[in-house]
N, C-alpha and C positions, 0 to 999 in steps of 0.2 A: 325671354325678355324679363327683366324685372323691374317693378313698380313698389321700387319699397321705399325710395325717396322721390314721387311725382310732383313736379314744380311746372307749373304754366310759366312761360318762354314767350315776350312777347319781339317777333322779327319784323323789321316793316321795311321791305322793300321799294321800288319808285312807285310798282305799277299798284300794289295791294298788300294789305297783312294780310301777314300768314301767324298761324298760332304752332307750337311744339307744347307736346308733356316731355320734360327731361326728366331723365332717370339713369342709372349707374349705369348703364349701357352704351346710353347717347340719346338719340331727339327722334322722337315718333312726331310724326307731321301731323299736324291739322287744318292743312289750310281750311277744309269743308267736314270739319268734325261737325259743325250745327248741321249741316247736310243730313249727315247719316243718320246724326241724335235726331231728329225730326222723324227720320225712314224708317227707325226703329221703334218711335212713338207709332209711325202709320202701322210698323207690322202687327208691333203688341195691340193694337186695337183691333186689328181686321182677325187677327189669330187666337185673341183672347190670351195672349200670355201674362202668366204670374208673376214678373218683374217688380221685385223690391225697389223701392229708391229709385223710379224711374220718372224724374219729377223734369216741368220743363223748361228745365235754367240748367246750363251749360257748367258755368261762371259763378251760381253764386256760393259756393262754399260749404255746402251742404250734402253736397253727391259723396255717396260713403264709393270707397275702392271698388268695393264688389260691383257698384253699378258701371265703373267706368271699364273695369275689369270685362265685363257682358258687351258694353257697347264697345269695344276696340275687337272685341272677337266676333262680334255679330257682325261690324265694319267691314274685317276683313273677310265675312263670309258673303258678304250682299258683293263686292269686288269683283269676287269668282262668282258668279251666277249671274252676270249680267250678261246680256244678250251681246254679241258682238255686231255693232250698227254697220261700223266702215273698216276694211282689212287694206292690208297690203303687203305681197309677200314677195318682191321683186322679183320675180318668175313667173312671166319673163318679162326683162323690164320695161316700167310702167310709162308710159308718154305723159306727156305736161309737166313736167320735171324741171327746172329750172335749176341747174348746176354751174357752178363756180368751178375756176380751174381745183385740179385735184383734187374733185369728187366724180366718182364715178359708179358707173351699176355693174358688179362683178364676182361673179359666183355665187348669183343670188340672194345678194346683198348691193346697199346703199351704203357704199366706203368714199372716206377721205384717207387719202396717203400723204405719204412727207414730202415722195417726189412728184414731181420737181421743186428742188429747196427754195422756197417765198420767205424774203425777211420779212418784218413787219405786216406781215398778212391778216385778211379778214376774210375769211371763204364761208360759203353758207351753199347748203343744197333747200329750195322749193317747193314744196306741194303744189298740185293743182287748189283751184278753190275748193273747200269740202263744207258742203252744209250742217250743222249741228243741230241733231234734234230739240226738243225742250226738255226730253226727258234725260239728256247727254248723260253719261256716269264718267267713267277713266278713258283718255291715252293710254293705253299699253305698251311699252318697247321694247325689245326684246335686240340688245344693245352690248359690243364691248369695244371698252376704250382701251388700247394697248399703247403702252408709255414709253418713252426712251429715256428722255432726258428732262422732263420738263423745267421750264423758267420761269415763264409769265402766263404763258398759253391756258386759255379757257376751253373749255366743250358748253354751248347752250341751245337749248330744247324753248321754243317760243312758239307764239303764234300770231301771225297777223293778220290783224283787223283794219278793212281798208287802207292797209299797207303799216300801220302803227303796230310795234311788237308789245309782245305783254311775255314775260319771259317766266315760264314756266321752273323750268330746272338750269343750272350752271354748276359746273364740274373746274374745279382747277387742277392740270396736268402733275405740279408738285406735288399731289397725294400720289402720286405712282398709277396702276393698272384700275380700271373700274371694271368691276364683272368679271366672268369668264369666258374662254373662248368657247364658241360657238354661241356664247349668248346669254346675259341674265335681265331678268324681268323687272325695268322700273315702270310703275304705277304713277301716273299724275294727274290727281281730278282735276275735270273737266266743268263742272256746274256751273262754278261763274261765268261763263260763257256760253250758256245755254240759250239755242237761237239762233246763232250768228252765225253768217258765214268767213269760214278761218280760209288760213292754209298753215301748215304745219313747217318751221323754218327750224332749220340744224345747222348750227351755225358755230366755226371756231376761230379766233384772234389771239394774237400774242405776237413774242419776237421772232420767231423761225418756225416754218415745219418741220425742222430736220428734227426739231426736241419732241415729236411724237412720231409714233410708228404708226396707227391707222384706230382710225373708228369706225367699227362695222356697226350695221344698223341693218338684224336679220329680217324683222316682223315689227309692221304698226298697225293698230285695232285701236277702235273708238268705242264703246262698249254704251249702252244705253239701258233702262232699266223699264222692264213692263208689266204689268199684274199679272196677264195671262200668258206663257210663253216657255215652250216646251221645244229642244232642241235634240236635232240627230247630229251626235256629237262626231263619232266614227263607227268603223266598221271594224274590229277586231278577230284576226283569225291568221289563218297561214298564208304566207305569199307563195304557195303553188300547192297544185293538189293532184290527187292521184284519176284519171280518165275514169270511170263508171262507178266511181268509190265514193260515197257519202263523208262529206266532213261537215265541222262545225262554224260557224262564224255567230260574232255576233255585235248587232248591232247595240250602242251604248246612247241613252237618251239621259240628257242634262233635263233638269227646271231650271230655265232660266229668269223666270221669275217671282212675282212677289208672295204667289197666292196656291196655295198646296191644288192637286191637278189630279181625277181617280178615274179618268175615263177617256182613250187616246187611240190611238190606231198606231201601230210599227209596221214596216215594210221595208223585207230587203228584194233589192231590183238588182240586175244582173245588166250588159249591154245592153245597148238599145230601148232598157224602160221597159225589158221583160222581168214582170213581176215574178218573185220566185218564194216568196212568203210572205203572208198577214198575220199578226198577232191583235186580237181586239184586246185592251189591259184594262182590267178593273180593280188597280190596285193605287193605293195612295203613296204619290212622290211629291215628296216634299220639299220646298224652296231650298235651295243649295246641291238637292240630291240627285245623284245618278245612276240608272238601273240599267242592267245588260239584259238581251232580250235575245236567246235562244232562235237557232234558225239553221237545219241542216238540208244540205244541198249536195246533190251528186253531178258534179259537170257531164257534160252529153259529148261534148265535141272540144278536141285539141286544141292547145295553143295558147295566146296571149289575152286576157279578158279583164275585166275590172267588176266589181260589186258597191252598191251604196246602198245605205240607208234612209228612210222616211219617217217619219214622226208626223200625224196629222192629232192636232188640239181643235176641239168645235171651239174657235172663239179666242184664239192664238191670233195676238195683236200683233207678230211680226213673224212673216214669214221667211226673213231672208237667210235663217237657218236653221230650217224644217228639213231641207237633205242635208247627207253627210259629203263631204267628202267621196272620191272615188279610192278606194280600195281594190291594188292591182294583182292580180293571179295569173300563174304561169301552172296550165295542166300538161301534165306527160302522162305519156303512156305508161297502161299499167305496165309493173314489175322494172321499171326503169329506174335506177339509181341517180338521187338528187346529189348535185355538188354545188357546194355555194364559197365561192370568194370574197373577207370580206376585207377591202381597201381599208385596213384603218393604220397606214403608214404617214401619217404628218404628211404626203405629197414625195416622202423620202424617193432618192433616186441614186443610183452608183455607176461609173465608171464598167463597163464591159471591154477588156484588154483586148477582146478577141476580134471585136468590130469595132474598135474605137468610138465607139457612140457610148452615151447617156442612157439609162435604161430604168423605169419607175421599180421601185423596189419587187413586186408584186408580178414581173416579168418572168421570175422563171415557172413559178407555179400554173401563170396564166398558157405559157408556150408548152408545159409540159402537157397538160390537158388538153388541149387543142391537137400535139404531134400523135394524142394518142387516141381521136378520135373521141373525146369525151365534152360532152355538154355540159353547159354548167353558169352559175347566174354569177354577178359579179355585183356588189352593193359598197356602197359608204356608210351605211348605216344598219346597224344588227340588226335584225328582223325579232322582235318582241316573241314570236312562235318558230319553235324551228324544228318540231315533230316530225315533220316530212321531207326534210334534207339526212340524208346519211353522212355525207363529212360536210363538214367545214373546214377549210384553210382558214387561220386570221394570220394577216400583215402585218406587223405592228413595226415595221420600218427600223430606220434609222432616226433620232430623237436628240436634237439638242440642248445641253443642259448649261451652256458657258452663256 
């Protein structure tokens, strides 16, 4: 991004201003830039940092580059390190949902589609009520708009306050595709809202559905911010292991907050809350930072099992992401050959002359392994470790380009 012509941008919406630094690039938001400039006044005081020119007026004409320069990347690092207060990852989907025709919950997402074609429509999908801490920080979305045709059509992101919206973000359909598929991450502080009880409204109007193709809506997180607050992020390692064979995993611990942390406890657990290692740590992690923490384990007994993570802070103000995640493992016997499948065909599917039937791309690979008595895993998603598989097939389909 470049800051070499930065001009304050004043936008006033119904519900609140909002502030922009515009630059050759385009518009970096501020609605809650005093927010942060404050959060960075509390860091550099609590951390004793050396920060030039970090004086506390926003506005008045005086702030050299370099400082604004510090605070938009210190910003964007307080962002990533906030606790996540409230999640939702429609899997599987979620109850108290309030949907409009042509929203629905499907493949693990929150989509609105075209069909059935609505002229002049207003559709909006619901939240449950969700309470907002005082310490609230971002909405996170994890969001793609795919376009057809647009004309008038909006996409809007709100929230309502005993039923009165305050509208967050709007998108108009005539810029073509927002994101990408499977997903890109818009941020929308939360602050001035802090306290209240919301609900989060997704809501699009215009002349036709037919002029959009679908808005998926993969992950929403509400993220909050707290001095003390250490996180078991995940568990990283292989998705299957060898029977009486030692391998490695390892659990990954975030600081998710404000106040550097040199004295913790890690713990990886196996089914059932069998403890299978402790690490005491006496090292310093610092705000933003994330350490991996060694942990080998030899499976005892075959089959399908899962592994997680713990992180224990004396004095961790939130514990509602202190475990990780479950991390799944598939052990075989020793000297037995891994085979992994990995579906990544677009959902591709072809014509079979022989049976007249439809048949998903990934059909023959899958039937040849099976006729020939071979086991073998099958994924949508590449497994980040793949040491202990001997082949992989990948799919890569049939793929439309018109």
């Amino acid at each position: 991004m470049k800051y070499s012509s930065i001009q304050p941008v004043i936008i006033e919406p119904a519900w609140h201003k909002k502030t922009f630094l515009e630059n050759t690039s385009g518009r970096f938001e501020l609605d809650t830039f005093s927010f942060y400039f404050q959060l960075c006044l509390q860091i550099r005081d609590r951390s004793k940092l050396d920060v030039p020119y970090l004086q506390k007026s926003v506005y008045g004409g005086k702030m050299k580059k370099l400082t604004i320069l510090f605070l938009l990347c210190f910003a964007a690092g307080i962002i990533h390190s906030q606790a996540i207060y409230w999640e939702e990852t429609f899997s599987p989907a979620p109850a108290g949902w309030n949907l409009d025709s042509n929203w629905s919950f499907t493949n693990s997402a929150l989509q609105l589609s075209w069909t059935p074609t609505i002229t002049n429509y207003d559709l909006a999908a619901v939240s449950p009520l969700i309470q907002l801490p005082f310490n609230v920080g971002d909405l996170i979305i994890l969001q793609y708009i795919d376009n057809f045709s647009g004309v008038d059509e909006i996409m809007e992101i709100s929230l309502l306050i005993d039923g009165n919206p305050a509208v967050l973000w709007e998108y108009q359909l005539t810029l073509g595709n927002w994101g990408n598929s499977g997903g890109t991450e818009l941020i929308l502080p939360l602050s001035d809202f802090a306290g209240e009880e919301v609900q989060l409204r997704f809501r699009s109007y215009g002349s036709s559905t037919w002029n959009l193709n679908y808005w998926y809506i993969y992950e929403l997180a509400i993220s909050a911010l707290f001095d003390n607050d250490l996180a078991a992020v995940e568990v990283n390692g292989p998705p299957n292991a060898q029977l009486n064979q030692p391998d490695l995993w390892k659990v990954v611990v975030k600081n998710c907050g404000l106040l550097a942390q040199d004295l913790y406890t890690v713990k990886l657990f196996g089914e059932d809350g069998i403890e299978l290692g402790c690490i005491d740590v006496a090292e310093t992690i610092e705000p933003f930072e994330q350490q991996e923490h060694n942990f080998y384990w030899t499976p005892a007994i075959q089959g399908n099992t899962y592994l997680y993570g713990e992180v224990i802070l004396p004095g961790d103000e939130f514990n509602g992401n202190d475990t990780s995640p479950n991390h799944d493992v598939q052990i075989f016997p020793e000297g037995e050959r891994q085979y992994l499948v990995w579906d990544n065909d677009n959902n591709s599917y072809y014509y079979d002359p022989n049976t007249n039937q439809f048949r998903d791309s990934e059909y023959g690979i899958v039937q040849a392994l099976i006729d020939n008595g071979i086991s073998f895993q099958t994924v949508t998603q590449l497994p980040s470790i793949l040491r202990n598989y001997h082949v992989v097939f990948v799919c890569l389909g049939l793929y439309c380009v018109g």
